[in-house]
N, C-alpha and C positions, 0 to 999 in steps of 0.2 A: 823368234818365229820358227817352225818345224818345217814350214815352207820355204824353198828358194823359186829363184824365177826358172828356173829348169826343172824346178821339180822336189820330190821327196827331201828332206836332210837325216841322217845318220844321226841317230841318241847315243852319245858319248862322254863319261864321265856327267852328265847332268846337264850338258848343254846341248843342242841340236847344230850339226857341224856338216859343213857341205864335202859329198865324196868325191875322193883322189879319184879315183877311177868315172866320173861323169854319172848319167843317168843311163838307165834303159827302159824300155817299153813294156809293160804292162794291159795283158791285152785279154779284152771279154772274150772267155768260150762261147757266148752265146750269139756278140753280133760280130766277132774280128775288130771291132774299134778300140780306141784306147783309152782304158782307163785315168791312167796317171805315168807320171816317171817316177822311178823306184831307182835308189842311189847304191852305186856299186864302190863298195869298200875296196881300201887298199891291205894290206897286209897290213902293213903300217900302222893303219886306223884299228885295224883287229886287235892288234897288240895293246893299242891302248884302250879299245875296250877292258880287254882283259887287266889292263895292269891298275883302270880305275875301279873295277869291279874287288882284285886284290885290296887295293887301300881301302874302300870302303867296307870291307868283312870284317875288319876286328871292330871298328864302331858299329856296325850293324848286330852284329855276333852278339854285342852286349845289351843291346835296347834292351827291355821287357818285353817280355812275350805279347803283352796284351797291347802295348805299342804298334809291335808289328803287325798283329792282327786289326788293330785299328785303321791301319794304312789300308791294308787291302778290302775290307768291308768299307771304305770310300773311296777307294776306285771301285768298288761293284758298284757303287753312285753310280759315279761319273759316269759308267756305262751306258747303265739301266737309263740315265735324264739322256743320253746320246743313241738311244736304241734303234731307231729308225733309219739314222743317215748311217749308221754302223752296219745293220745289216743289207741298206741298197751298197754300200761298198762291197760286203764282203759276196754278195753275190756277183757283182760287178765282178768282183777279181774270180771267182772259182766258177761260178754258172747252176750254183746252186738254186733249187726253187724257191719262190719267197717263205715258203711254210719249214726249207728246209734251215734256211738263213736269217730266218728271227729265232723259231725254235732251237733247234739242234745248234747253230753256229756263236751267235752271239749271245743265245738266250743260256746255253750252256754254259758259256765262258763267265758270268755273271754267275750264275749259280756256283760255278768253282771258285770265285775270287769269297762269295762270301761263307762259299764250306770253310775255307782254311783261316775266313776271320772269326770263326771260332777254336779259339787255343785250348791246346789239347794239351793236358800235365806233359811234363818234359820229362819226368821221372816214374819210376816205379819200384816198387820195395820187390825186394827175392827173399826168401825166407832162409832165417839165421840158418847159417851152422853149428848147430849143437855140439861141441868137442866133449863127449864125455871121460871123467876122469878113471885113471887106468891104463892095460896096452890097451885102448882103442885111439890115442893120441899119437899122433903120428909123433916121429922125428921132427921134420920140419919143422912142425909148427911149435913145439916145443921150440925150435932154437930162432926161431920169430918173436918169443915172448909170449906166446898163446897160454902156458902153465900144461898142467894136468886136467885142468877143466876149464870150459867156455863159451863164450856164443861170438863168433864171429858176424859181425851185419855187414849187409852190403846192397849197395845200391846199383842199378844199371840206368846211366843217364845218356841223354839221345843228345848231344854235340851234334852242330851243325857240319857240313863236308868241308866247307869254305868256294871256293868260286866256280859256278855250275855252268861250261856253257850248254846251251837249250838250242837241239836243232830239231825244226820244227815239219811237221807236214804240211803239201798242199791244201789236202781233202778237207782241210778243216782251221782256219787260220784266227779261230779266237775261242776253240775248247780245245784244243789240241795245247797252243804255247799255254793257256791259264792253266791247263794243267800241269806245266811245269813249275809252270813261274808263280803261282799263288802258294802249293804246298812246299818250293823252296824258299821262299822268302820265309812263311812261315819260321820255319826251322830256324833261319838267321844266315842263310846262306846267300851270294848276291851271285848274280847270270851276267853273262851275257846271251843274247838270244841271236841265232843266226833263222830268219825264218826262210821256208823253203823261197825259191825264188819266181815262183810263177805270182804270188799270192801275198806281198808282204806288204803291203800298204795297212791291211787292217792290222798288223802286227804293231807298225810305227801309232795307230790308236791309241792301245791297248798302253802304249808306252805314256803318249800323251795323260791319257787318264789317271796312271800311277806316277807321271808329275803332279797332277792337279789334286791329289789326292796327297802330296807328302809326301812322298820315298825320296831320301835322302839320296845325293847325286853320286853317282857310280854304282850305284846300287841295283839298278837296272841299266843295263847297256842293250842296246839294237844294230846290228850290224849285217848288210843284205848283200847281196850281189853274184851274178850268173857263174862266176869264175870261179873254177872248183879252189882255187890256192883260200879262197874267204871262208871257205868252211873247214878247210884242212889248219889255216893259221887258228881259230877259234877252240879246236882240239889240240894242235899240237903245243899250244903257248905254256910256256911253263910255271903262267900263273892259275892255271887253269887246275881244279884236284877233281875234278867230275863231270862225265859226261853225259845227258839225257838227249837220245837221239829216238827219233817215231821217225820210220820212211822203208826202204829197199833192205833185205838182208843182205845184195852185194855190198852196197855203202857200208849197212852197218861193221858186218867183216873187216873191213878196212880202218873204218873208225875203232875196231875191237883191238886190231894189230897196234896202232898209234899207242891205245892207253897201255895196252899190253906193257911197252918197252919201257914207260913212266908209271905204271903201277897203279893210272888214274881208274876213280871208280866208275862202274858205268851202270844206265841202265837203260836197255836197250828193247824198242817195240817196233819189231820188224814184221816181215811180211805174213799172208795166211794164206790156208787154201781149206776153209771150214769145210768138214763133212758133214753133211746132213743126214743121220741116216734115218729113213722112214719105214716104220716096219709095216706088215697086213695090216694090224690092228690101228693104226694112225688115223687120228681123225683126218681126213687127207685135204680138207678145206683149209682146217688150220695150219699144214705143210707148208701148202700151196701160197697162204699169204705171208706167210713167215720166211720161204724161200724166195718170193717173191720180192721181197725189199733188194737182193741184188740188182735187179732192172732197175731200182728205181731209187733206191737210197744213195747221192751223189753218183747217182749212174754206175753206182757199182765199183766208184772208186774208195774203197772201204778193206782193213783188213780184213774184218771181222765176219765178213758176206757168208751163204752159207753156198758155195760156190760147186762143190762137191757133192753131189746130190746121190746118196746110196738108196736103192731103191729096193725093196724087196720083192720077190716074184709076184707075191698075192697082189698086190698094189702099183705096179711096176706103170703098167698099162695106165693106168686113170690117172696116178700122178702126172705122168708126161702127156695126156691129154690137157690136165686141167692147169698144166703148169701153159703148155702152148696157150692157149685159151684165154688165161691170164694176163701173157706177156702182149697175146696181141690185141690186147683192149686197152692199153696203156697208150698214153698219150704223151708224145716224144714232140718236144719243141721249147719255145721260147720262155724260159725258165718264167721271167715276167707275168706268165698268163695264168689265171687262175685254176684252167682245166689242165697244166703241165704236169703231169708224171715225173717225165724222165728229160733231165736238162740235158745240155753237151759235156762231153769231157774236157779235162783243162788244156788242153790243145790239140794243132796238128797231129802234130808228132805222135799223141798218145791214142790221138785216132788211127793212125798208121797201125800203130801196135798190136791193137786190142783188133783191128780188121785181122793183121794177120796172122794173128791166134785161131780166130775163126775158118779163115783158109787151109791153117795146118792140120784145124779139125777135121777139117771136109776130108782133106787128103791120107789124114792118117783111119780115115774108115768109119766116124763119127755121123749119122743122121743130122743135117740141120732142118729140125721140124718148127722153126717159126725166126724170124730175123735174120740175119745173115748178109742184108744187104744195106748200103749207107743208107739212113732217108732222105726222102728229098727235101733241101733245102739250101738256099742262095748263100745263104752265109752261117757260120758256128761251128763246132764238131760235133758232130750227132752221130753216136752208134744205136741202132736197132738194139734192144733187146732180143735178143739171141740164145734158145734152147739147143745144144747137142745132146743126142740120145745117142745108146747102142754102144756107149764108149767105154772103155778100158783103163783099168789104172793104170797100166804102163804109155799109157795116150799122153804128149807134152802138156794138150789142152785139163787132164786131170791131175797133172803132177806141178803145174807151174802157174805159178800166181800171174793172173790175166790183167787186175784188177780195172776194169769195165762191168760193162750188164751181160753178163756172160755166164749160163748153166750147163754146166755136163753132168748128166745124169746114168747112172752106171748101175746095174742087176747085182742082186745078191740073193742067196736060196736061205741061207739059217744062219742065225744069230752071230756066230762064233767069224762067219765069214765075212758079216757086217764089219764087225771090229775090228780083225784082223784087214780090211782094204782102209779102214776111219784111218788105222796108224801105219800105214804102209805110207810113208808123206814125209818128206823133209821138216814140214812146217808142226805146231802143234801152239795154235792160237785159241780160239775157240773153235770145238764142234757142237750139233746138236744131234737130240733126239727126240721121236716124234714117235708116241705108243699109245696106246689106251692103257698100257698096263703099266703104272707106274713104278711099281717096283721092281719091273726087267727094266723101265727107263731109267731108274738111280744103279743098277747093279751094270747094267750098259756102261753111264756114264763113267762109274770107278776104271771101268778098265780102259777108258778113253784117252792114250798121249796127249793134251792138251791142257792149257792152262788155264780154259772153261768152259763147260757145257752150259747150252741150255736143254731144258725139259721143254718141249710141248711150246716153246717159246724163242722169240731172237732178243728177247728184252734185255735189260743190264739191268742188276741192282746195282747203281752207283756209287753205293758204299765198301764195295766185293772188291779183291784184289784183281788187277787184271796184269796180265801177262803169258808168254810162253812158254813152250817147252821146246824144244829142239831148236829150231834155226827160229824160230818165232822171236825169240828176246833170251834177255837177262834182265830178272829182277820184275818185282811190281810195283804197279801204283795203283793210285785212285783210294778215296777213303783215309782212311788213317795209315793203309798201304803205301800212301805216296810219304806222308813223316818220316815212315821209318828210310824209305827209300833213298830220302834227301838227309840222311843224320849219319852218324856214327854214333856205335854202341860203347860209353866206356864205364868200366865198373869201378867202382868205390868201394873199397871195405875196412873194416875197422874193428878191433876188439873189443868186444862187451863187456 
């Protein structure tokens, strides 16, 4: 049973194992009551996640491809038949709305479990080297056996990394880890998965379903707990050869430094502070609801928000009308209710945060033209959607990731000035752009820092690599992006 009488148990080595360190609480942003008890690892336990994850890599390593992929196209079953009480949990845990918690959250994580149970060739041909006979033969190769003439072949084949641990975000606690843990398994490589700790009940799911499904024991590990030493042992263990972290570019840093000293690979999706920029010619409707999803997509607890709003003079005015206008027709409450917009954040704490971001706005000379004050309500975290105008890139509220429902919106005269405030930014996650003229919107985008634009859109093509430039990450996934992310490249060659 995955259940003890206090609460969650710990997935370890293929068994479910009650944690050293006890239980903790588990609590709705929407009503303050308690979910569940979620089990806090010991060190100890960490380790042997990791050391059962190690033994089971080289059996894993060797399955069939089409094996592996069979396992994970039956837990996207197991999901898909558990859809309903999956997503009242994972709402439960995060405070997301129910459209955003079947769709987006679980409805996601099913669709990545069965992207990746399609196998994708593990190899691919590179084109011979022709040695023509003569001086154009090198030495070398000459004293390899090559001759005077020849065709060397070779192949570049994708090797799995070996033991990946998986730490995971709040915002999203069953498209976020499936997309670690379905394009690593693929590969042949085995996790352990540390998931964030506000939110890990549906993670221990997600685990349940790829027992029911068949994955071989150590092969998926789950290991949870408030205490920073549970995520630090999961990176620092030195069975451990790769790391996938989604959350904080502080964390991440830290986590960079660890692999650094061990050489482990990493691939890292940290924080954003997406520019929007909208020029005169913008259809400014389609801005307006495309910037808009910050109020309302997880409240804004998203990297990807388009949070930075570049305005241009011609448009300057209407946009920040029709953005106020927007934000205060949104309906901020009980994630539960049909008419809910905008849920709570995932805690206190984070409401704390995200208010006094807004405060700092106030103070550092920013207009608050709509939100800015808590709503009222008896119980949950609720922040207002909240519009700053008149603001400044050197303003904390335009330089520092808020992640809430939070827009500052900033002036610009001509194109060139656009761009240069889009990468004036630490971060470089996604930005957009919003034109009628498409072809200033693709020549915009080229010269954009970031590691992807939209046009005229906040949409994803899911198949697109996704990742950052600067403090944003290292490395990509998603698609076929994520294979290579979870592999090593090693060549093969041989004379013809």
């Amino acid at each position: 049973m995955n259940q003890g009488a206090d609460g969650q148990r710990l997935f370890v080595g293929g068994r479910w194992v009650e944690p050293d360190g006890g239980h903790y609480e588990v609590v709705d942003p929407a009503t303050e009551e308690t979910v569940g008890w979620a089990p806090e690892a010991s060190r100890d336990q960490v380790h042997a996640a990791c050391a059962a994850a190690r033994e089971a890599f080289g059996p894993w390593s060797r399955t069939p491809p089409e094996e592996r992929a069979a396992v994970l196209g039956r837990a996207a079953d197991v999901i898909a038949s558990r859809f309903l009480p999956y997503a009242e949990l994972a709402q439960a845990e995060t405070g997301a709305t129910t459209g955003t918690a079947r769709a987006m959250q679980v409805g996601v994580g099913v669709a990545r479990f069965r992207r990746y149970a399609r196998v994708e060739p593990a190899e691919w041909a590179i084109p011979p080297q022709i040695n023509e006979a003569g001086g154009g033969t090198s030495h070398a190769l000459k004293a390899v056996g090559a001759g005077k003439a020849g065709v060397m072949g070779a192949l570049a084949v994708r090797r799995p990394v070996g033991v990946v641990t998986c730490i995971t975000s709040y915002n999203n606690p069953w498209a976020n880890p499936a997309g670690k843990i379905a394009p690593a398994l693929a590969m042949g490589n085995t996790v352990v998965v540390k998931p964030a700790p506000q939110d890990p009940l549906s993670v221990y799911r997600m685990a349940e379903a790829l027992e029911a499904a068949g994955v071989p024991a150590g092969v998926v590990n789950v290991v949870s707990g408030r205490a920073v030493e549970v995520g630090e042992a999961a990176v620092a263990s030195p069975d451990v050869d790769m790391v996938s972290f989604t959350g904080s570019t502080a964390v991440g840093q830290r986590i960079g430094e660890v692999c650094g000293r061990s050489v482990k690979r990493q691939l890292m999706e940290l924080g954003g502070k997406g520019a929007a920029i909208v020029f005169d010619d913008a259809d400014v409707g389609s801005a307006v609801a495309g910037i808009g999803t910050t109020f309302s997509f997880y409240s804004g607890q998203i990297c990807t928000a388009p949070t930075r709003v570049l305005a241009q003079r011609g448009v300057y005015d209407r946009l920040v009308g029709q953005l106020a206008s927007y934000a205060g027709r949104l309906k901020v409450g009980d994630p539960r209710r049909p008419d809910t917009v905008v849920g709570p954040v995932i805690s206190a704490a984070h409401r704390d945060r995200v208010e006094s971001y807004v405060e700092l706005g106030r103070k550092e000379g920013a207009a608050v033209v709509t939100g800015g004050e808590r709503p009222p309500s008896d119980q949950g975290f609720y922040v207002a959607p909240t519009l700053l105008a008149d603001c400044t890139n050197d303003m904390r509220v335009a330089r520092e990731e808020i992640f809430g429902p939070v827009v500052s919106v900033i002036p610009f005269e001509e194109e060139e000035e656009g761009i240069a405030l889009a990468n004036d930014t630490d971060y470089g996650l996604i930005d957009y752009v919003w034109s009628g003229d498409v072809a200033r919107a693709f020549r915009v985008a080229r010269q954009l820092l970031a590691g992807g634009v939209g046009i005229n859109t906040v949409g994803r093509n899911m198949e697109a690599p996704f990742g950052g430039f600067k403090k944003s990450g290292v490395g990509r996934d998603v698609g076929v992006y994520a294979l290579h992310a979870y592999s090593e490249v090693q060549a093969i060659v041989w004379p013809g």
